[in-house]
Each structure stands twice: as structure tokens, then as C-alpha cells.
Short mmCIF file of the C-alpha atoms (twelve columns), coordinates in Angstrom:
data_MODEL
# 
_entry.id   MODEL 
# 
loop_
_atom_site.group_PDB 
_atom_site.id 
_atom_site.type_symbol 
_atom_site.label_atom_id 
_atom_site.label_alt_id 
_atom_site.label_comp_id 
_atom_site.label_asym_id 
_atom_site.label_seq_id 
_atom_site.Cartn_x 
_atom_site.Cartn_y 
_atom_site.Cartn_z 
_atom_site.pdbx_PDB_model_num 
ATOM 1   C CA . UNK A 1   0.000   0.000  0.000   1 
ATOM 2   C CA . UNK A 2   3.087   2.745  0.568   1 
ATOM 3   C CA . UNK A 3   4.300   1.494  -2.349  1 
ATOM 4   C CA . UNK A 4   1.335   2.573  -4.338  1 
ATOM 5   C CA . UNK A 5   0.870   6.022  -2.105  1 
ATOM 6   C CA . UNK A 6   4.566   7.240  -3.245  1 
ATOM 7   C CA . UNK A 7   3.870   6.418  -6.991  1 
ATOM 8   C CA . UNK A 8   0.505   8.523  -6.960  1 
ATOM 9   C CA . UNK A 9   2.374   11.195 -4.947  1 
ATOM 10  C CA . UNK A 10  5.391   11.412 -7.671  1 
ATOM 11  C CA . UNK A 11  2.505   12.818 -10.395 1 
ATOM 12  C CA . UNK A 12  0.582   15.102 -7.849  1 
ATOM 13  C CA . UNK A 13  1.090   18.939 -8.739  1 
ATOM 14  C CA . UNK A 14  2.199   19.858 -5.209  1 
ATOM 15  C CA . UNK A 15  4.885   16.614 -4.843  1 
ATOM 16  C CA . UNK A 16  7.791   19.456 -5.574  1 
ATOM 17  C CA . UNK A 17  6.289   22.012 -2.780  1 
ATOM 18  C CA . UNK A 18  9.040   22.495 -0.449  1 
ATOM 19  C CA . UNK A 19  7.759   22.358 2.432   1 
ATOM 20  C CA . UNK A 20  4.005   22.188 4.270   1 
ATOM 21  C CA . UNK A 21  4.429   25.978 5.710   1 
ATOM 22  C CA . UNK A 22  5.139   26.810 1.746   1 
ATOM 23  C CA . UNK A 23  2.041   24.976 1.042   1 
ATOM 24  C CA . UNK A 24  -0.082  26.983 3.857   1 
ATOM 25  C CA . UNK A 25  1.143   30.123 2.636   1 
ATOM 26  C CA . UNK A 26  0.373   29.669 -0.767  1 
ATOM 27  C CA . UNK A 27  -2.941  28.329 -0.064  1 
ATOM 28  C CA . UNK A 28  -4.071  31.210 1.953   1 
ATOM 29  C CA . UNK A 29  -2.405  33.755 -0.310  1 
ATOM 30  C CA . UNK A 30  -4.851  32.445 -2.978  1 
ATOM 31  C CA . UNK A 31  -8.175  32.479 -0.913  1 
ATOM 32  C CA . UNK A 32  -6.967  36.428 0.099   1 
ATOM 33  C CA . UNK A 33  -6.730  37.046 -3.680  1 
ATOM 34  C CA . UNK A 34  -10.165 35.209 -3.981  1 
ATOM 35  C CA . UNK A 35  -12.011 37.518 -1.030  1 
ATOM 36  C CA . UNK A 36  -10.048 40.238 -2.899  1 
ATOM 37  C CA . UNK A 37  -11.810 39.629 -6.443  1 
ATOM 38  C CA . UNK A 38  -15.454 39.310 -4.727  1 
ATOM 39  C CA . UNK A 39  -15.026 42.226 -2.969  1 
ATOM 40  C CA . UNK A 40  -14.818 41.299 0.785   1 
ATOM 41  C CA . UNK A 41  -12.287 42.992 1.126   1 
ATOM 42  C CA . UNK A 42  -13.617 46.098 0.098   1 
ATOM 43  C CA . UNK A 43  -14.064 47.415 3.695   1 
ATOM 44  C CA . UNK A 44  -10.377 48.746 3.930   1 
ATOM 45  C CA . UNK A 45  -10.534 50.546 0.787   1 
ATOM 46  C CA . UNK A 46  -13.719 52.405 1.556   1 
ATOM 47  C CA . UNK A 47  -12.322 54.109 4.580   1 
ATOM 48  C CA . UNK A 48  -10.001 56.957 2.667   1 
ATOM 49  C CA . UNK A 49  -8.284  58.919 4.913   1 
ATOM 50  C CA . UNK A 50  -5.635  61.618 4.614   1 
ATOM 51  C CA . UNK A 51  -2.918  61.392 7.326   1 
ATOM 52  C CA . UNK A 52  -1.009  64.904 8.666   1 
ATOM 53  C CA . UNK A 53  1.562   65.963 10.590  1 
ATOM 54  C CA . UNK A 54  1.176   68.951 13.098  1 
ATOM 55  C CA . UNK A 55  2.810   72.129 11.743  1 
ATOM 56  C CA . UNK A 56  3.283   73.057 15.132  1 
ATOM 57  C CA . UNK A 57  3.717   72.383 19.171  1 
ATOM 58  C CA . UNK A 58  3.873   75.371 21.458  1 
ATOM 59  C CA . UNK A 59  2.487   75.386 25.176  1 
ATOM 60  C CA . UNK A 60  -0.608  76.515 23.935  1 
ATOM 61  C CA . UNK A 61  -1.525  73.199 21.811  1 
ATOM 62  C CA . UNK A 62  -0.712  71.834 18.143  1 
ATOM 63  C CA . UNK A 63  -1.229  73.875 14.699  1 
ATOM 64  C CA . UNK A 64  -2.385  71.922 11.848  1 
ATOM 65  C CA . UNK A 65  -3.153  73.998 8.351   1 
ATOM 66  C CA . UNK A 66  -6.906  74.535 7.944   1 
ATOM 67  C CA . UNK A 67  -8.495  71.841 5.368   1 
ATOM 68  C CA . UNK A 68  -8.782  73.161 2.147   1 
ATOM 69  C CA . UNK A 69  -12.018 70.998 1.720   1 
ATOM 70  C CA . UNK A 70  -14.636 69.002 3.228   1 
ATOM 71  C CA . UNK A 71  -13.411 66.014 4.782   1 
ATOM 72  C CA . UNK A 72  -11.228 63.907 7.423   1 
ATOM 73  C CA . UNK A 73  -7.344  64.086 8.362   1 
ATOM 74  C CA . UNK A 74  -5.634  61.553 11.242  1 
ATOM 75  C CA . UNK A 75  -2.933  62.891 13.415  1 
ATOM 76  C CA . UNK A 76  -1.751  59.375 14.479  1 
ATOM 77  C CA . UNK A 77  1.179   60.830 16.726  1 
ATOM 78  C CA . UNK A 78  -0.763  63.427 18.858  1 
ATOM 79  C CA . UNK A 79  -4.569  61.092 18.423  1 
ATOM 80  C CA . UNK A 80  -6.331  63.864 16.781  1 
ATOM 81  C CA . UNK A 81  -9.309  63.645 14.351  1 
ATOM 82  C CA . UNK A 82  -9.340  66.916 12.210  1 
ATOM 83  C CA . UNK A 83  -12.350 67.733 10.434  1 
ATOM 84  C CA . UNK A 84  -13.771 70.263 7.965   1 
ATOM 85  C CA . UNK A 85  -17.472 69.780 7.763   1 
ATOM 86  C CA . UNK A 86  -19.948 72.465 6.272   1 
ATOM 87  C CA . UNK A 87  -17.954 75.301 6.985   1 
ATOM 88  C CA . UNK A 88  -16.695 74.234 10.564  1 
ATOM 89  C CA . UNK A 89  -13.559 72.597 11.731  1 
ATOM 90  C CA . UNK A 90  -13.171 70.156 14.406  1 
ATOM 91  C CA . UNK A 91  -10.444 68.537 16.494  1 
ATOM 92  C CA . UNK A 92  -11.639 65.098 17.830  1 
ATOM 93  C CA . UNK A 93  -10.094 62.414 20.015  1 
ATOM 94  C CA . UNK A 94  -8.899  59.548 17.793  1 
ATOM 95  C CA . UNK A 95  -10.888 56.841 20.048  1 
ATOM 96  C CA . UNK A 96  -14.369 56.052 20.535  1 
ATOM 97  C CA . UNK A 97  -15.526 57.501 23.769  1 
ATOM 98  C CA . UNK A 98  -17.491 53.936 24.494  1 
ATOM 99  C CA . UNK A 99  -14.047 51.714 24.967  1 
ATOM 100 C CA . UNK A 100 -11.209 53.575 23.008  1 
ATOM 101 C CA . UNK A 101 -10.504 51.941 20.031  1 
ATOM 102 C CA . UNK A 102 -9.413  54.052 17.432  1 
ATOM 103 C CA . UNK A 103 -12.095 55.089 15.158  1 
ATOM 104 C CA . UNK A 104 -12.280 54.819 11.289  1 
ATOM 105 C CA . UNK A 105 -14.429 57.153 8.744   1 
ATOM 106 C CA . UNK A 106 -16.557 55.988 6.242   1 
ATOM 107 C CA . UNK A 107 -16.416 58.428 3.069   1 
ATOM 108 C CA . UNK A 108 -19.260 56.495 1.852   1 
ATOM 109 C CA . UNK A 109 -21.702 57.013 4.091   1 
ATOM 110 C CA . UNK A 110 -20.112 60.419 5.794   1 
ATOM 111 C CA . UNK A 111 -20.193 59.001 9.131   1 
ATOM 112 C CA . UNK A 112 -17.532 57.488 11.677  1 
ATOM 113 C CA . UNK A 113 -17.769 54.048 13.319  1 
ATOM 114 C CA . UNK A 114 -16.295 52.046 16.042  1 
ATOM 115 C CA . UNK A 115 -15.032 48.705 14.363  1 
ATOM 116 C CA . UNK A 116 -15.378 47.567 17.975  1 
ATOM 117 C CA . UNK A 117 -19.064 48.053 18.918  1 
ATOM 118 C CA . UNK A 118 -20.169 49.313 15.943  1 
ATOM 119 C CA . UNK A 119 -20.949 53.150 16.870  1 
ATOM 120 C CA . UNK A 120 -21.936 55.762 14.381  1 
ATOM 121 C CA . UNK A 121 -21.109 59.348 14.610  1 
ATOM 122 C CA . UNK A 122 -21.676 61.762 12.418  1 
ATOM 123 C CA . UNK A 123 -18.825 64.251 11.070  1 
ATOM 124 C CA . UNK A 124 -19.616 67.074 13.947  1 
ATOM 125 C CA . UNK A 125 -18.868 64.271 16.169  1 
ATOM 126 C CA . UNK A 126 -22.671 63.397 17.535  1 
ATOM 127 C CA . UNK A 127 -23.459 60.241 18.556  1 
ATOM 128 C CA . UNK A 128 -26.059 58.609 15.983  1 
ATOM 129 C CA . UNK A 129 -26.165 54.924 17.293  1 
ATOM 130 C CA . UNK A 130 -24.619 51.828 18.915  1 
ATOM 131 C CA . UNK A 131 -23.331 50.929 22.554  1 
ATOM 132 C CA . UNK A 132 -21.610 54.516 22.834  1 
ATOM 133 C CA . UNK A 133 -23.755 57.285 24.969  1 
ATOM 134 C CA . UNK A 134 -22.493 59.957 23.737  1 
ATOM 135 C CA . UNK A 135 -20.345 61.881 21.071  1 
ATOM 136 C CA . UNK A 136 -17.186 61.936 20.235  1 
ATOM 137 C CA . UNK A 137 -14.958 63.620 22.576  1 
ATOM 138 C CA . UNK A 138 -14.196 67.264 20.965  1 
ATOM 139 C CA . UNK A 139 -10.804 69.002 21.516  1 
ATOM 140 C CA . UNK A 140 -10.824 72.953 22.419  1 
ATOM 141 C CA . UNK A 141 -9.826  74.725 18.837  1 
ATOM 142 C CA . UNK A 142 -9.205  77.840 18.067  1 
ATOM 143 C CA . UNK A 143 -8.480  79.811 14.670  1 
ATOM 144 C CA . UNK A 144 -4.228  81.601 13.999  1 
ATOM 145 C CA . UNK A 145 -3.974  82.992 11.013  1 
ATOM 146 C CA . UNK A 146 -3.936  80.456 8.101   1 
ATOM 147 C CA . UNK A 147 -4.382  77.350 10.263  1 
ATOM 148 C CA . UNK A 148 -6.517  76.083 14.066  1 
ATOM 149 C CA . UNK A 149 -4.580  75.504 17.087  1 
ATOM 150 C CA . UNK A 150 -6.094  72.179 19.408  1 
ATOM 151 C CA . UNK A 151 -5.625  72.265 22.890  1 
ATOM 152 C CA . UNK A 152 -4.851  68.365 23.776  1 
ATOM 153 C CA . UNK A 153 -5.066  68.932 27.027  1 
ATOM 154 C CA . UNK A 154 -8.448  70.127 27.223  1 
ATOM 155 C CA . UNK A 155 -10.897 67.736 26.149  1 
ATOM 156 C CA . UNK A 156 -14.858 68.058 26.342  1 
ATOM 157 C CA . UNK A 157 -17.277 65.600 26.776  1 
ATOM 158 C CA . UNK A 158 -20.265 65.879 25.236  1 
ATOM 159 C CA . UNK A 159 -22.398 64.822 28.407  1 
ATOM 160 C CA . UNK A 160 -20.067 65.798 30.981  1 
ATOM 161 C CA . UNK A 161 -19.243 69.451 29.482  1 
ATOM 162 C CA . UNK A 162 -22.464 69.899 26.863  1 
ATOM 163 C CA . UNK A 163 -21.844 73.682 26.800  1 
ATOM 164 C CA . UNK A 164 -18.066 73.647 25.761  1 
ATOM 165 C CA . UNK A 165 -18.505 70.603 23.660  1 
ATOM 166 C CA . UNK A 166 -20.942 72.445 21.256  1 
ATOM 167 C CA . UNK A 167 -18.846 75.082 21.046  1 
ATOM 168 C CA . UNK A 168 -15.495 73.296 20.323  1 
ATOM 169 C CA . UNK A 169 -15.244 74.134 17.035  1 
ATOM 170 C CA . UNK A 170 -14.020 76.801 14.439  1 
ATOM 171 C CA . UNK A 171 -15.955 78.348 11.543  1 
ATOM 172 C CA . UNK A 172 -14.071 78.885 8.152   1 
ATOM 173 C CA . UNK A 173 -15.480 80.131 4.737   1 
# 
């Protein structure tokens, strides 16, 4: 019976693999490219993000240049959300106020969400559903010159601080 096992194993197509972690890799390799062709794995690439830099750190909090257009910008080093929404900008905490894990936009659907729980937030940063009870957590801004200055050390929560949290933003034209 070996005998007859090696001499169908000398004509199978994988017989020259080099090894069985070779074979694993491969293998999975191909079903990622398979999920890849169907879509699945669409999810990444429908969460388009721009990534800055500060301009700035002085004692009085972080510069960042004023968004030339609607949309979202990630601060990964200092955890700030910058936003430019309908003629407002806003300086966000980069976690979900429910559990912290960092959240993601969705340019589809112009909303934010918690991979985690699920949460939805809209682009001022109010809650619109899932385990979360309130918004997001809004940074104090302020407008100099050509770009907004966020204090990261002063942080409002919406229920907690309502009054400062509505405020926390700056209007541009």
C-alpha cells in the first residue's frame, strides 16, 4: 500500500512544494486574492483617509493647516481627528468615547464608526447609534492665522461638558 501512495504522490502537482508551511502560505495567499476579487475585502478601501503631521507644538496646543475641503485628516502621533465639515472645523479624540478603540471614517456614508461596537457618529462628532452614549470627545480649537490651534489637554465631553462641547469648534469660509 506505501508502495502505491509514493507512486501517486510522484505525479501530484504539489509533490515538488518544499515544504508544508510553503504549502499553507500559498494556499491562503490564494483564498486572500479570492475575497479580494469578490469584494470582501472592500471594507479597507472604503475608509479613505488623509494622514497629517502637526505644523506646530507650542504650550498653547498643536497647529495643523486649515483643510482646504470638506473632509477627514488623522494625526496618528498626537490622536487627533481633524475635520472640515460644512464650513466648521473640528479637532476630535482619535478613540471612541465607548471603549477607546481608534475610530475609522466611512467616506461612503459620511459618518464614523467604532469597528469595535459598531458606533456611528456623524462628522460634527454626535453620537447617531450603537453601545456609545455619547459623542465623540471634541478638543478645544481655536483659529491663527492660516491654520486652528487644538488644545490636547483640554478635552470636552459631550455629556459631561455639553456647553463647551458644542462650542469646540471653528468656523471657516
Amino acid at each position: 500500500m506505501n508502495d502505491r501512495i509514493d507512486e501517486d504522490c510522484g505525479t501530484c502537482p504539489i509533490a515538488g512544494a518544499t515544504s508544508r508551511r510553503d504549502f499553507i502560505r500559498d494556499a491562503a495567499l490564494g483564498v486572500a486574492g479570492v475575497l479580494a476579487s469578490l469584494g470582501l475585502a472592500q471594507s479597507a478601501a472604503a475608509l479613505p483617509v488623509s494622514m497629517i503631521d502637526a505644523l506646530a507644538r507650542t504650550k498653547k496646543g498643536i497647529t495643523y493647516a486649515i483643510p482646504a475641503a470638506d473632509g477627514v485628516q488623522i494625526d496618528k502621533e498626537n490622536e487627533v481627528i481633524l475635520v472640515r465639515w460644512q464650513g466648521n472645523v473640528y479637532a476630535f479624540n482619535l478613540s471612541c468615547p465607548h471603549q477607546r478603540t481608534a475610530l475609522r471614517w466611512n467616506d461612503s456614508s459620511k459618518e464614523f464608526q467604532c469597528p469595535k461596537h459598531k458606533s456611528k457618529y456623524t462628522p460634527s462628532g454626535s453620537f447617531i447609534s450603537g453601545r456609545a452614549t455619547r459623542g465623540m470627545d471634541r478638543f478645544a480649537i481655536q483659529h491663527s492665522g492660516a491654520g486652528v490651534v487644538v488644545d490636547v489637554d483640554q478635552m470636552f465631553q459631550e455629556d459631561d461638558n455639553t456647553a463647551q462641547w458644542k462650542t469646540a469648534f471653528v468656523k471657516v469660509s
